[in-house]
N, C-alpha and C positions, 0 to 999 in steps of 0.2 A: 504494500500500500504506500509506503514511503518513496519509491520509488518516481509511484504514478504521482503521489503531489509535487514531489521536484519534476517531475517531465509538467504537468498542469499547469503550475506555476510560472512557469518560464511563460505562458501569454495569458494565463489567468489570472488576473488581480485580488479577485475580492475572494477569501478564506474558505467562504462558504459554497462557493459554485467550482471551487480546486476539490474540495471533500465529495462534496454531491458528483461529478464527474469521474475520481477515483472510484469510489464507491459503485459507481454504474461499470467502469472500465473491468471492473475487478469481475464483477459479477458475470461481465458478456466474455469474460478469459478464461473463466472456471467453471460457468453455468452453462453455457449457452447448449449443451449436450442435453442437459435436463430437460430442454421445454421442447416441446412437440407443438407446433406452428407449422400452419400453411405460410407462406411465400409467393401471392398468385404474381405471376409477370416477373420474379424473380427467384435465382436460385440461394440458397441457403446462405455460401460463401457469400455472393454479393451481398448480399442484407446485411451478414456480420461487417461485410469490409463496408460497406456505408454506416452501420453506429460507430464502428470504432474511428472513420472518420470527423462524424459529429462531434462524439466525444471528445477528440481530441484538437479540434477545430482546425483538419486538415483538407484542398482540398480534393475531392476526388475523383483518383485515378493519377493525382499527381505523384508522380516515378522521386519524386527531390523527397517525399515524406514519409 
């Protein structure tokens, strides 16, 4: 978790939205096998690689991130 708020940090400002985004990162790293979800119009991978873009306020499909 330590890790994701120095990664968060470095463009996240406020205390509260570095935690709540760890907290989400963490979960879609170690969870994401557990939930059983349709995906219509997309495949599994993509969906993961678009939250953890969100997440991480990168953007996507960009190769530099």
């Amino acid at each position: 978790m330590q890790l994701l708020r120095d990664a968060i940090s470095t463009f996240c400002p406020d205390p509260d939205e570095v935690e709540a985004r760890s907290l989400l990162a963490f979960c879609l790293a170690i969870g994401s096998h557990f939930l059983a979800a349709d995906h219509p119009g997309s495949t599994r991978p993509q969906v993961i690689a678009r939250a953890g873009d969100l997440l991480l306020d990168r953007t996507p499909g960009d190769p530099a991130d």
